[in-house]
C-alpha positions as CSV (number, residue, x, y, z in Angstrom):
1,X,0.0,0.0,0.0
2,X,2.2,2.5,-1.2
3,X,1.3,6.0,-0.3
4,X,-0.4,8.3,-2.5
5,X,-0.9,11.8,-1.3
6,X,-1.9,13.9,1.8
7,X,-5.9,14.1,2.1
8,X,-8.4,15.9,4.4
9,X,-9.9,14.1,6.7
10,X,-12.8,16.7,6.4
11,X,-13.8,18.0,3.2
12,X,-10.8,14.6,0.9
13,X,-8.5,17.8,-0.6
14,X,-5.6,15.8,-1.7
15,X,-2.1,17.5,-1.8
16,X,1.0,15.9,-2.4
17,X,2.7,14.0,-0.1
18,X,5.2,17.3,1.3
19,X,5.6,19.0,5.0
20,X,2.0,20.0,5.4
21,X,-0.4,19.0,8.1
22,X,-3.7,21.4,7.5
23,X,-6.4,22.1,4.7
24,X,-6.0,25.2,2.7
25,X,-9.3,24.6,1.7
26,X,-11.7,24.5,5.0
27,X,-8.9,24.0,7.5
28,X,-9.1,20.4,8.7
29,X,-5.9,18.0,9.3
30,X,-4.1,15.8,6.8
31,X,-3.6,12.1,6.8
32,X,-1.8,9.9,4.5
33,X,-4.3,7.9,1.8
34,X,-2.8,5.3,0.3
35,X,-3.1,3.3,-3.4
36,X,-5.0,0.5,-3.2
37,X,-3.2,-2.8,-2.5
38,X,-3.1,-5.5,-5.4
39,X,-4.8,-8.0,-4.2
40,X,-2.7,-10.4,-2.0
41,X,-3.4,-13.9,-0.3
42,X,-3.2,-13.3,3.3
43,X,-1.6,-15.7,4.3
44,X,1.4,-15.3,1.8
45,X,1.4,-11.5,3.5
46,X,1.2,-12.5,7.0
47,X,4.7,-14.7,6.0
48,X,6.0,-11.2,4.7
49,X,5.3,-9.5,8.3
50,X,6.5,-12.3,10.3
51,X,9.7,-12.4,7.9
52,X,11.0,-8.8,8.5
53,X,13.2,-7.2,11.6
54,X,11.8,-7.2,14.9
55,X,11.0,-3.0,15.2
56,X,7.6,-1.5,13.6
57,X,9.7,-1.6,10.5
58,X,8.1,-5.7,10.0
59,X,5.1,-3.1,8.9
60,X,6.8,-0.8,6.7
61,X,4.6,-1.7,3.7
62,X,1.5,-0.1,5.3
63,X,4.0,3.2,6.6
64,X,4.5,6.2,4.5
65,X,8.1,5.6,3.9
66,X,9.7,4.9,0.6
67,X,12.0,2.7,2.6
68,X,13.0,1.8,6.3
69,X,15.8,3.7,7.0
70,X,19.4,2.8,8.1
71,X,21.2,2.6,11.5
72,X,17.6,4.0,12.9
73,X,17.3,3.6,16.8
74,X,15.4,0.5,16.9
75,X,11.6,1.4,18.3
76,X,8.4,-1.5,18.3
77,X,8.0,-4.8,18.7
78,X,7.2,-4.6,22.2
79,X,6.1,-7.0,24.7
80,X,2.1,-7.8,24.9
81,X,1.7,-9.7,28.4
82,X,-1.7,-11.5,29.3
83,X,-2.0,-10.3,32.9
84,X,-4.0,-12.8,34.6
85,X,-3.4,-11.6,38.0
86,X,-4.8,-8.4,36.9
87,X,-7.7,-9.7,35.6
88,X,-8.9,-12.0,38.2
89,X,-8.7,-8.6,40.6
90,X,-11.0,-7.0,38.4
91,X,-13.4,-10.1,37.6
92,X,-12.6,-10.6,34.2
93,X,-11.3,-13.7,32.3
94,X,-8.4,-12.5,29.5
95,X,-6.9,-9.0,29.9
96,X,-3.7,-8.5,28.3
97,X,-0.9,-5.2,28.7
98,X,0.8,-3.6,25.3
99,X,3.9,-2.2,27.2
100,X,5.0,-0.2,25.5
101,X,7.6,1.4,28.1
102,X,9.9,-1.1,26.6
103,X,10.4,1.3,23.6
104,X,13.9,2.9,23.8
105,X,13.2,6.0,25.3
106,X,10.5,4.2,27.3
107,X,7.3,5.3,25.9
108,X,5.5,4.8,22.6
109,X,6.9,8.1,21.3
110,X,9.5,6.4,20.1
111,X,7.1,4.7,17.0
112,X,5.6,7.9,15.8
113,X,9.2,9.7,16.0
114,X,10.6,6.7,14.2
115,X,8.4,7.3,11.1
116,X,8.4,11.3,10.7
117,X,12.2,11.4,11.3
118,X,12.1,8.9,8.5
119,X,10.1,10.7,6.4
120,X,12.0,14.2,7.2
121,X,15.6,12.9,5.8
122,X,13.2,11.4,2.5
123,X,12.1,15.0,2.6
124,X,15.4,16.8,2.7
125,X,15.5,18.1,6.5
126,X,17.9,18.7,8.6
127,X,16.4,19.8,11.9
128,X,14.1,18.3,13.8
129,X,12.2,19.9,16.5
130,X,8.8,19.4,18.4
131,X,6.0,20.8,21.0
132,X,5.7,18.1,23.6
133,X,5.1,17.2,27.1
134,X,7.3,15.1,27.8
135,X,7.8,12.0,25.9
136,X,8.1,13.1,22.6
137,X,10.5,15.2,23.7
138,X,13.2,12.3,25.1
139,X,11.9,10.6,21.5
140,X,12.8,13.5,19.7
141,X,16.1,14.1,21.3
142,X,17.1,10.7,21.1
143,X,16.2,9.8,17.4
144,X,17.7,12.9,16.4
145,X,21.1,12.1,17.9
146,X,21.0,9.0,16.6
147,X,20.7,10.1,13.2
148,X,22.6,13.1,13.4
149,X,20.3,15.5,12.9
150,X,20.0,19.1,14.9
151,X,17.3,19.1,17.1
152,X,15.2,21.8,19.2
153,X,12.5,20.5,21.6
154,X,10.1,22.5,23.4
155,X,8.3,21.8,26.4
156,X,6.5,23.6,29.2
157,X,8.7,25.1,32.2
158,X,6.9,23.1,34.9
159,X,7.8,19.6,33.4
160,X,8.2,16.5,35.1
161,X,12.6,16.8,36.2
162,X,13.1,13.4,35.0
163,X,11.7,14.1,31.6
164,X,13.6,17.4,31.4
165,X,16.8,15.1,32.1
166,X,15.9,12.4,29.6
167,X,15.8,14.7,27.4
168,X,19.0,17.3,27.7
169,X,21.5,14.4,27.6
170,X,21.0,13.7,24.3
171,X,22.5,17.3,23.6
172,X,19.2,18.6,22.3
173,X,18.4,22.3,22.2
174,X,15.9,22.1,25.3
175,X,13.5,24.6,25.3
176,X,11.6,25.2,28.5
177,X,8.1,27.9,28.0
178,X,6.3,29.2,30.5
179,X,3.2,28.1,29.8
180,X,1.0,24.8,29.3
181,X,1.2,22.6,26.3
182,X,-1.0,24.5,24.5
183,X,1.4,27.4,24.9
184,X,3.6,25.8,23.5
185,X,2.0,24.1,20.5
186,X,1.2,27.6,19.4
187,X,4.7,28.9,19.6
188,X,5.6,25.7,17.1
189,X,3.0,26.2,15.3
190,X,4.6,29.4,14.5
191,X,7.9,28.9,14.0
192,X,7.1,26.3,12.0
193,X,6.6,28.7,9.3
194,X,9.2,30.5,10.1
195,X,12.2,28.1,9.9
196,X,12.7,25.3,8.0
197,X,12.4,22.5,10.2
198,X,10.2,19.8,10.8
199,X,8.0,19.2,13.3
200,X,7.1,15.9,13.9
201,X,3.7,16.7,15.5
202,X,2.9,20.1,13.4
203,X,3.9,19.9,9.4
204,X,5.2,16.2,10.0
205,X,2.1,15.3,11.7
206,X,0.3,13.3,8.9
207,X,3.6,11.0,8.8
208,X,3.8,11.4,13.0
209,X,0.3,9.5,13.3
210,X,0.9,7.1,11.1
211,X,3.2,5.3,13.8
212,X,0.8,4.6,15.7
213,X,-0.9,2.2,13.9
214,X,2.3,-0.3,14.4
215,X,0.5,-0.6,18.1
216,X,-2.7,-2.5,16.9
217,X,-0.5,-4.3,13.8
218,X,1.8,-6.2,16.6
219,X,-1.3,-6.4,18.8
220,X,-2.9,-8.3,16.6
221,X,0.2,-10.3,15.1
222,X,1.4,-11.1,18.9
223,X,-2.7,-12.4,19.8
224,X,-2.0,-14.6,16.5
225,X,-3.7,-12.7,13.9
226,X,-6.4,-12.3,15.7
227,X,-8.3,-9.2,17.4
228,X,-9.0,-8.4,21.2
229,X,-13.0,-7.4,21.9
230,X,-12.2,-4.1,23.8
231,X,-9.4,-1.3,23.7
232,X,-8.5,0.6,26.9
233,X,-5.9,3.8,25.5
234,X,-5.5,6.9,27.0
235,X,-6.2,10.6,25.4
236,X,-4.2,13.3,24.8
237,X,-4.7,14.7,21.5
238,X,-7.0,11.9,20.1
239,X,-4.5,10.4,17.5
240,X,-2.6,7.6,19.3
241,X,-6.8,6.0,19.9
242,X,-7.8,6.6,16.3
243,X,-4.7,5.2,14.8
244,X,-5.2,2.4,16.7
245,X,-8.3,1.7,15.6
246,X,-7.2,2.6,11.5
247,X,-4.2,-0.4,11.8
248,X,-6.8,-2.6,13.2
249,X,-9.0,-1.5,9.9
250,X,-6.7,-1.8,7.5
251,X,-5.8,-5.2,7.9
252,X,-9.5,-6.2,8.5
253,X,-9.7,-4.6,5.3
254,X,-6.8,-6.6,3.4
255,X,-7.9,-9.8,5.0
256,X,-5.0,-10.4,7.5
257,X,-7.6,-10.1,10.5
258,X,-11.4,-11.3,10.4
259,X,-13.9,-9.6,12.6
260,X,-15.0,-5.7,13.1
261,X,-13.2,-3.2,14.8
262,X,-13.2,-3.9,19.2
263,X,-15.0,-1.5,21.5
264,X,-13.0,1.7,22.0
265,X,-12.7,2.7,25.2
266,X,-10.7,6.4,25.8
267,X,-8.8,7.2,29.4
268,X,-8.6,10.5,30.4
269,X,-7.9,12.6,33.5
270,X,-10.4,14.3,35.4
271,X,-8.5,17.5,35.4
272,X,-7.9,17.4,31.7
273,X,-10.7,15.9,30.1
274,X,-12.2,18.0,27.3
275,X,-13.0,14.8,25.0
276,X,-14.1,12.3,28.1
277,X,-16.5,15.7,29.0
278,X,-17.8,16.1,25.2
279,X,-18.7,12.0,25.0
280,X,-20.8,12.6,28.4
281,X,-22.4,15.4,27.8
282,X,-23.7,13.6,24.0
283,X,-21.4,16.8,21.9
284,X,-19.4,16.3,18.6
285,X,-17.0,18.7,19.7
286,X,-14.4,19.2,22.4
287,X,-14.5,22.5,24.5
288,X,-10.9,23.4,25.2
289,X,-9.6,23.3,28.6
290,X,-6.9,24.8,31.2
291,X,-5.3,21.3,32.4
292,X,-4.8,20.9,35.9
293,X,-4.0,17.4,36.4
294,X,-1.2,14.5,37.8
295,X,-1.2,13.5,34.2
296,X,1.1,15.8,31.9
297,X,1.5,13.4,29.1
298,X,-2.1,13.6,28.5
299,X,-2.5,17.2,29.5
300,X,-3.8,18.5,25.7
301,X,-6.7,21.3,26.8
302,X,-7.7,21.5,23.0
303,X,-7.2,17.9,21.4
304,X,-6.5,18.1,17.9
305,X,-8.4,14.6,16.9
306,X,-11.2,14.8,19.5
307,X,-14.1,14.9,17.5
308,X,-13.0,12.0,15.6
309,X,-12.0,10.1,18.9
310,X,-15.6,10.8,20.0
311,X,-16.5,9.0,16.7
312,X,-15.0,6.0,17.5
313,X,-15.6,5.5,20.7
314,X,-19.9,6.2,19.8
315,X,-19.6,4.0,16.8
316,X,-17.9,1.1,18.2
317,X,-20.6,1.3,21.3
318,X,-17.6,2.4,23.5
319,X,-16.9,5.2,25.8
320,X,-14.4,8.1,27.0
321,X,-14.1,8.3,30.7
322,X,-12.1,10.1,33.1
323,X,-10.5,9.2,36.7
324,X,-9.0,11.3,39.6
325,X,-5.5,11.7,40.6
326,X,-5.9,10.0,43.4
327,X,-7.8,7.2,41.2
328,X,-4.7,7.5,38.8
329,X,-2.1,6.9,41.9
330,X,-4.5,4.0,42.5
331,X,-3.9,2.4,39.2
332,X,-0.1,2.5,39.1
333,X,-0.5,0.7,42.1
334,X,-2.8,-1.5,40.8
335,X,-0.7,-2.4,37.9
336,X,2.6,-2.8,39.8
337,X,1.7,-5.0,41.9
338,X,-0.7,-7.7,39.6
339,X,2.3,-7.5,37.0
340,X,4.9,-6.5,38.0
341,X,5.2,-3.2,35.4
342,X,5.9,0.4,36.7
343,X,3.9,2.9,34.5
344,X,3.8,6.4,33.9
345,X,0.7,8.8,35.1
346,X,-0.8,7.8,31.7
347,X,-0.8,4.5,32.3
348,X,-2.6,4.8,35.5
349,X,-5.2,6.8,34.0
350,X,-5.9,3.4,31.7
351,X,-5.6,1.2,34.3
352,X,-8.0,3.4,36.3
353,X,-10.1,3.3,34.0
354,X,-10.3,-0.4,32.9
355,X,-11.2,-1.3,36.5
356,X,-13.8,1.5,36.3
357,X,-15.3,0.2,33.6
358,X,-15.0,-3.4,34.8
359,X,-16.6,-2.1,38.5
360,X,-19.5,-0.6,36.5
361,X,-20.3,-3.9,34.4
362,X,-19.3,-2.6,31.0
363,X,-17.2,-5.0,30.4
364,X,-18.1,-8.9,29.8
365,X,-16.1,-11.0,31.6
366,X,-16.0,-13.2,28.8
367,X,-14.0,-10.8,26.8
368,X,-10.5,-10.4,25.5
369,X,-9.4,-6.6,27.1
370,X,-6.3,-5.2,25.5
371,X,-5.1,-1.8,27.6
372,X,-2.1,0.2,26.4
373,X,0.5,1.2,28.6
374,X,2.4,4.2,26.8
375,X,5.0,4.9,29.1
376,X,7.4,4.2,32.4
377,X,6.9,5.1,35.5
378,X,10.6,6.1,36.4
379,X,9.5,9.0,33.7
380,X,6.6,10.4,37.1
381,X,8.5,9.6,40.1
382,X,6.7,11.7,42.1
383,X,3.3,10.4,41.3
384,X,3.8,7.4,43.8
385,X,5.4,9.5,46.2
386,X,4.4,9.0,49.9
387,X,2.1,5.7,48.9
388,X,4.0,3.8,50.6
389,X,6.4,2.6,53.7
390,X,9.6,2.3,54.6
391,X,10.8,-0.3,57.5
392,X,13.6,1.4,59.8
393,X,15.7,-1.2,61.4
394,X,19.1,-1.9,62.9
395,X,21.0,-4.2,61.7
396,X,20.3,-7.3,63.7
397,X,17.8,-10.3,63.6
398,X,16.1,-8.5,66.7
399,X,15.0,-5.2,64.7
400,X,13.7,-7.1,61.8
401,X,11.3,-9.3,64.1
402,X,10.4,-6.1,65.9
403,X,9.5,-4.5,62.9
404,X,7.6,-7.4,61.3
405,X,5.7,-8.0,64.1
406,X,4.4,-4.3,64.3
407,X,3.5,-4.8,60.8
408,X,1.1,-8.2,61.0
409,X,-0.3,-6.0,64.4
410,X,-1.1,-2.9,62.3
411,X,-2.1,-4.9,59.3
């Protein structure tokens, strides 16, 4: 499925396939459409997929990329665990966990970057740069320096520390704003006409998303070519949830899946939840937001692809629903200790989530739950600060039975 040209997803304007990300005609974004596929026995193509390199770059026929590129920091191909323990908490039979904190910069960042910074050298760049909240920006930073390419990321001044240092050791040109994302997606937004750079998530963005869709191809390759019933994601802008849900398409499409699309359901924090608002109050558009929330990987006040992650989640009889911090908190815990993974505010928000929905009923027990964990929790240290206890002993036999004893009593 080579690609074929930009098109919007509002009024289908095509435009070539260049730096562009918005309509000139009525405004609305850009995605790749590509030429229709030859027709192609499934099973010879699912041979081809299971052949290639083990990085999103198995899928490169269905990326907008004339070719996977060389000496690339590896990104994909991460681990899908079925997380039994997890699911017997909650009542369910079969939940599984995409982590994809195994990435190399530990989030799924690391896809999307891999295919614009891909599609920027086909395209002649030589800088890279971003608006981000953290994630993208270690993604950014990292990709770049392993490709050699001049980099500039911006971010908001009141970013997580560990972020800010994940991201300045790779010798990028760190930009801290005082502002929220927002802010700062308008200040790109501006100098992206100004300079000749690309921005992965602004003129790069139709190539950006398309990354994304790597997450439901390896879901469904590592469950055997076969789809899960329900999707938990979290929300920021919308994309990562509707490209999710466009991989799963396409290859229902082509024949390498059989089935319709899973239930969609969409995580999002209570104090930045301008899509999880819009789906409850039964609107078709999001109503921007001042975020305020645990939660800065998700905290997007005016999502870019809400409306059409409102679309999917009504049409596939799914739902957007948001948690508290404390409920957030709750579902890092939650995770960590059914499975053993450590995950990032964002992650807690899906967990939190999942087990909402599960409380409520809305999920049958008899299905097959896939929730995607986008990032590591090392990235939000402070998040689990103070949730738990530290034993104070000496160091003699004495303490410790002192100590443990206390514990049963208080316990």
């Amino acid at each position: 499925m080579p690609p074929e040209s930009l098109r919007c997803k509002e009024c289908q304007t095509t435009y070539a396939l260049e730096a562009r990300y918005v309509c000139e005609r009525c405004f609305g974004p850009l995605e790749v459409a590509y030429a229709p596929r030859a027709q192609v026995d499934p099973a010879e193509l699912r041979r081809r997929i299971q052949a290639g390199p083990h990085s999103l770059w198995r899928y490169g026929d269905f990326l907008p990329v004339q070719t996977a590129p060389k000496g690339a920091l590896p990104a994909g191909w991460t681990p899908l665990l079925r997380a039994d323990r997890l699911a017997e908490q909650l009542g369910l039979r079969e939940v599984w966990i995409k982590n994809d904190a195994a990435n190399p910069t530990h989030s799924f960042k690391d896809r999307v970057v891999s295919v614009a910074l891909a599609r920027a050298r086909e395209l002649g760049f030589e800088t890279v740069a971003c608006a981000s909240t953290g994630n993208l920006a270690n993604a950014v930073a990292a990709h770049a320096a392993a490709a050699g390419l001049e980099s500039y990321v911006f971010v908001p001044a009141d970013l997580e520390e560990q972020k800010i240092l994940a991201t300045g050791v790779y010798g990028t040109n760190l930009v801290a704003v005082r502002g929220n994302y927002d802010d700062v997606n308008r200040l790109c937004t501006e100098l992206s006409s100004e300079h000749d750079w690309a921005f992965v998530n602004i003129n790069m963005r139709p190539y950006y998303s398309e990354g994304s869709k790597t997450l439901a191809f390896e879901t469904a390759e590592q469950l055997g070519f076969e789809l899960p019933d329900r999707v938990v994601c979290p929300i920021a802008s919308g994309s990562l949830f509707t490209k999710i849900a466009r991989g799963f398409a396409e290859w229902i499409e082509l024949g390498l899946l059989e089935g319709e699309l899973p239930t969609f359901n969409g995580a999002q924090a209570n104090g930045c939840s301008p899509v999880a608002s819009a789906f409850a109050q039964g609107r078709d558009f999001c109503q921007p937001v001042k975020p305020d929330t645990i939660a800065k990987s998700l905290a997007i006040g005016n999502p870019a692809d809400g409306p059409y992650a409102l679309d999917l989640a009504r049409s596939t009889g799914g739902s957007v629903e948001s948690v508290s911090d404390e409920e957030i908190r709750a579902g890092i815990r939650l995770l960590a200790q059914s499975t053993g993974i450590f995950t990032e505010t964002a992650g807690g928000v899906t967990v939190a989530v999942l087990r909402k929905l599960a409380q409520r009923g809305d999920i049958d027990p008899s299905e097959r739950v896939v929730a995607y964990i986008t990032g590591e929790g090392l990235k939000t240290l402070d998040s689990v600060r103070g949730t738990f206890e530290t034993w104070q002993i000496e160091p003699s036999l004495e303490s410790f039975e002192a100590a443990r004893e206390q514990l049963v009593v208080a316990a």
